[in-house]
Structure formats: C-alpha cells, structure tokens
N, C-alpha and C positions, 0 to 999 in steps of 0.2 A: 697818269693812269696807275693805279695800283697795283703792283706785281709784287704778290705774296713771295713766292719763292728768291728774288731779288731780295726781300724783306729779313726774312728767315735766314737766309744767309748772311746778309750782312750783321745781324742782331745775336748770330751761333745760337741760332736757337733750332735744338732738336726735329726735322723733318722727315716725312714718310719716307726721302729716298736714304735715310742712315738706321733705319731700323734694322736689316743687313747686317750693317757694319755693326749693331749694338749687338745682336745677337753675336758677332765673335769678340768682341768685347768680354761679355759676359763669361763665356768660356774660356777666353785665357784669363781671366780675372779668378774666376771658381778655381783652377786647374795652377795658376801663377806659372803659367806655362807657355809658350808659343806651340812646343812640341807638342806635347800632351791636348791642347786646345785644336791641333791639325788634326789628330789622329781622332779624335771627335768628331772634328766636323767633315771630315773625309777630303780634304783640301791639304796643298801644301805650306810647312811650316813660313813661307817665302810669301806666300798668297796671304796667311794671319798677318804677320807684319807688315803687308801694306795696306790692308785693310785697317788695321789702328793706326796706322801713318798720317792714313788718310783722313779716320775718323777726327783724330788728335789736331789738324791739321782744318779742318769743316768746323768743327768747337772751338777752337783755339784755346785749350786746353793739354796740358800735358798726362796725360793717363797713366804713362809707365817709366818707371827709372829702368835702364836697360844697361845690364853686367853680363859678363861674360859667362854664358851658359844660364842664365836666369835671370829674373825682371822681378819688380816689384811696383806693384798699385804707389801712386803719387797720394796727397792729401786729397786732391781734387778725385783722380781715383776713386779711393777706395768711396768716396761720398758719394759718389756716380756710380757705381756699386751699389753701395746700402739702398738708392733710390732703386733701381733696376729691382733689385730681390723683394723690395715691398711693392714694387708695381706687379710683376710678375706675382706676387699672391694673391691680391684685389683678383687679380685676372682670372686665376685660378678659383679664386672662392666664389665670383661669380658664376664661372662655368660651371662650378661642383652645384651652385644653387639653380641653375636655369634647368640642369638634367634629373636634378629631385624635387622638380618645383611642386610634384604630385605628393611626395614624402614631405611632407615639412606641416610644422603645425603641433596640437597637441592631440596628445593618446593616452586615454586612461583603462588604465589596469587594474581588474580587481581579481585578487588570490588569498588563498586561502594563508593564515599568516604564518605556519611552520614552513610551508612551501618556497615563500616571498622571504623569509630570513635565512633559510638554511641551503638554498639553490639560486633561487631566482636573483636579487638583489647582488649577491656578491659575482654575478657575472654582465650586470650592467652596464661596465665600462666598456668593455666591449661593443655593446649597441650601441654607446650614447659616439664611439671614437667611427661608425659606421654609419651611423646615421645623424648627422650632430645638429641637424633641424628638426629630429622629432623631438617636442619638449613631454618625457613620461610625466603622467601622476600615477602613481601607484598606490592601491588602495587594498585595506585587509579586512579580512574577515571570516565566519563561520556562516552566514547565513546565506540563502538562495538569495542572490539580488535583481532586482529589478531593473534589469539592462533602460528603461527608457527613463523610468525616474529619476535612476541616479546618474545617467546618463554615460554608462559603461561602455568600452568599444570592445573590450573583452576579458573573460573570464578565465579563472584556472583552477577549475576544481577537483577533490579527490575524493572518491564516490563511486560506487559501482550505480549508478541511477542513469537514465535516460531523459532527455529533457527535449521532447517532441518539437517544440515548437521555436528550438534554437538547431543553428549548426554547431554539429561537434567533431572535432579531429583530433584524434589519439596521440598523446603525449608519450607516455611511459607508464611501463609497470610498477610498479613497489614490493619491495623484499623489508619485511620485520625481521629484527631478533632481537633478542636481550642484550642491553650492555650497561656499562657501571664504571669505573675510575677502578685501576689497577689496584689504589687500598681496599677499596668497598669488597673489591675480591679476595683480597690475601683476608682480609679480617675477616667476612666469612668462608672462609674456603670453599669458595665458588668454580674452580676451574676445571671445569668435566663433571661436576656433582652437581647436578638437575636438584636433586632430594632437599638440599639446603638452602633452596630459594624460599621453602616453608618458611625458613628462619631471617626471611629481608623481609624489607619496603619496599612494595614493587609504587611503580612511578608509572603514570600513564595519561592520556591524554582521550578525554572521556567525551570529547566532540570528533572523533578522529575521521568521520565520515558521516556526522550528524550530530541532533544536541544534547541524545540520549547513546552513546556510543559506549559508556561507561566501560565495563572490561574486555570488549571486543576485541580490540587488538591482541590480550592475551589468551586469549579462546581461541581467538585463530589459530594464534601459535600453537596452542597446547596441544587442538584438536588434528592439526597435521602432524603431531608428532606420536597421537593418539598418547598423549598426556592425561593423568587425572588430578589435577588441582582442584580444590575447595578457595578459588580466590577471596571466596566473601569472608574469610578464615585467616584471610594475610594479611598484615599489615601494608595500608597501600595509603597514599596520598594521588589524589588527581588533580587534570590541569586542566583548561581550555584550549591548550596548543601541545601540540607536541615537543615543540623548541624550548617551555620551557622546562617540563619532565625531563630532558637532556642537561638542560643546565644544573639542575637538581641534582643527577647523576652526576656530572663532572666535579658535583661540590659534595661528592660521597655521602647523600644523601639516601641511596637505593639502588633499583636494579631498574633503569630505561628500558620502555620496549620500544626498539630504534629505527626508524624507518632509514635505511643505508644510502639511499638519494640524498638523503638530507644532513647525513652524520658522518660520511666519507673523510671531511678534512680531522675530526677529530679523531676517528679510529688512525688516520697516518701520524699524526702528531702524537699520539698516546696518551691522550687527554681519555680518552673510553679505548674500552675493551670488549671485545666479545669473551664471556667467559665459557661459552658452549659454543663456539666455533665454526662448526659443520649443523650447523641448527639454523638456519633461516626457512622461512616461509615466505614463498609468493602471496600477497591478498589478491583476491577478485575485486579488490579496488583499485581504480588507478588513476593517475594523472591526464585529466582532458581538456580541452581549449573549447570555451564557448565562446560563439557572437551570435548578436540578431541573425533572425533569415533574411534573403535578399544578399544582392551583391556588395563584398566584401570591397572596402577603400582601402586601397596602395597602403598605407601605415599600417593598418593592421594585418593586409597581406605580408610584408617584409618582418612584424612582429612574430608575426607563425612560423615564418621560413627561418630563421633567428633560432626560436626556441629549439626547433624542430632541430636545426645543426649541431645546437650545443648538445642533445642527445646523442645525438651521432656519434660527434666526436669525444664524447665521455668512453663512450662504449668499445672505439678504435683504437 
C-alpha cells in the first residue's frame, strides 16, 4: 500500500509538515542570524536552531556552516534560498493579481497634448509601479472625441465648456503668465518693463481651448491686468500646442504665454523665466476628466483617484 508521507521522507523530498521549518529557515537565511531570525519570529534563539537541526536533518542537507557567534548559508543553502525567494514572489504576484483581478487589462487615454507632455506623462511611472496590470494607451489631441468610436475610457480636457451628455469631474485650475529664457530677457530688458513686450515675439498657442483660440490666452492676461495691447501689431508666431510655444521660448525664440501646471520643472531648472513675476492670471478654463455616462469600471475609477492625488499632492 502506498504511504505518501513514508515516500516523501524517505526520497527528502520537501512536505506540508516542514513548511514551518522553511519559514525559519528563510529568516535566519535573510538575517544570517539565529539571533536576529528569533527576535523576528518571537521564539527562542535555542528553538531556530533546532528547528534547522531538524530541517537539515528531514533533507538531509546541510544548510549552515556554524562559527562562533555567526553562521553562514552552505552551497546547498544559499540555492535553497534562491528557490524559497522566487517561490515566495510567484506567490505574491499571484495574490497581488487575484485582489486586482477587476483592475487589470487595458485603458485608453485621450488628452489634450500640451497636458499629456508637460504633466501627465512624466508622472506615469507612478501608476504604471501601482498598478502594473493596467496596460495605458495614451492618445492626443485637440479635438472633441467621440468616446464610442474611438473607443475612449477617458478624456482630459481644457475648456471652460460643458458636455451634457458625459460625466465630468473637476481636475484643476490653470494660472497663465508670460515667460522666456533668461537671454530673451536680458537682451530685451524685459524684467519688470511690461512696455517692451511691444518690442518681442510673443509665442502662443492658438488651439488653447479650441481651434480658433488664436490670442486668447494673451487677452486673458492683458485683460486681468487691465492691459492695452494692440497684439495684431506684435510680432508673434503660433502653435497648435502649447508645449511647443515653450520650447520655442526655451530656444530664445520669444515671450511664452505659460500655462504653470505645465512649465513648473522648467521655471526650477531655469530653463524659463517669468520676467513680470507677480503677474499671473487665473483662466476660466480648466482641467476636467471626461467618461461615457453610466457606471464607471474599476480602471478607470482608480485612473481618477490617481489623477486626482497627484493634484493633491502637488499642492501640499
């Protein structure tokens, strides 16, 4: 008659009643410690060593060379080891996949593209080290998309508009100001003299919230500051983004009108300037999160909560 455990033993082949033992194993293996593996497992230094004695002794393997005041993993060891650490991650990345088994999958993104380069994007390792079964596409643009068509799960647009027959949840605000590369300034003595922007390249970004937006963004500004510009009067170059009117600037090409969500790393770096300082303007546009109506799936729920944080914590 067959008697597995008779088998198993005789053959030192690893059984459910040494898993125990493997568990202290493991820890004075991590720790190369008998002490340090006790005070882990809440047991006595006296109880680890016979528990490997035991193990050592069940295998018939020798696990540890044993010196006075410290041990060290055998060949056999440490390769009893290596196994243990990669079975214990299978284990774990199963568990991690069975409790996201609702998160996992793909999710596509569409943003607008100054947005998607100058914020979004450079903070997606984060989601991707948080969520490592969502697989993003991330998609850009200017125009209204057609969530079914193109088969969107959700949108990020900047707009002061309303879009009735989507859900919308408020991202953030937007602050403009003027900035330029520290030459662009000194060469026209820009730094507090508003009057001498007559005399630039203003740079702008003429879809900035639609595909006729043309000098909007510096009307805004002007007009909060009850400014009177003749823009049509200045020399200007426009863009379809506003990421790239920044790069423009950073290559002392002009004067960027800067959306500051988006231009933060380069104002620390000193790549741009603000050369009017205490001069920003809130817009009545701002950053929102569209999806279909109807109940929202897990992915793109933990996507919003995501976004939602990184503001947060921008702001703390």
């Amino acid at each position: 008659m067959y008697d597995e455990d008779n088998y198993l033993t005789k053959n030192r082949v690893i059984n459910r009643y040494q898993l125990a033992k493997l568990h202290t194993f493991e820890s004075a293996a991590r720790h190369l410690s008998f002490a340090l593996s006790a005070e882990e497992l809440c047991i006595s230094p006296s109880a680890v060593s016979h528990q490997i004695n035991k193990l050592e002794e069940e295998l018939g393997i020798k696990l540890f060379e044993r010196f006075h005041r410290r041990v060290e993993l055998t060949h056999d060891g440490k390769n009893l080891f290596s196994v243990f650490k990669k079975t214990l991650n299978i284990l774990n990345q199963e568990l991690l996949e069975i409790k996201n088994q609702e998160i996992i999958g793909s999710l596509t993104v569409y943003s607008r593209p100054s947005f998607a380069h100058g914020w979004l994007v450079p903070k997606l390792r984060n989601f991707n080290e948080l969520y490592p079964y969502i697989s993003l596409n991330i998609l850009s643009g200017n125009e209204v998309i057609n969530f079914n068509k193109h088969r969107i799960d959700l949108a990020i647009y900047y707009d002061d508009l309303y879009y009735e027959e989507l859900n919308c949840d408020f991202l953030m605000n937007e602050t403009v100001i003027p900035v330029c590369s520290p030459d662009y300034a000194q060469q026209h003595n820009l730094i507090n003299n508003i009057d001498n922007l007559i005399n630039c390249t203003l740079l702008h970004d003429n879809q900035a919230w639609g595909y006729d937006s043309n000098f909007d963004e510096w009307n805004t500004w002007a007009t909060n500051f009850s400014l009177s510009f003749d823009f049509n009067h200045i020399a200007k170059i426009s863009f379809d983004r506003s990421d790239l009117a920044i790069i423009a600037a950073m290559n002392h090409c002009g004067v960027a009108m800067g959306r500051k969500h988006l231009i933060e790393e380069y104002l620390l770096n000193g790549k741009l300037i603000t050369p009017f300082a205490q001069m920003p303007a809130t817009c009545k546009q701002r950053y929102h999160i569209l999806t279909p109506q109807g109940k929202r799936n897990p992915k793109v729920n933990v996507f919003i909560q995501w976004l939602k944080s990184n503001v947060i914590s921008a702001t703390n």
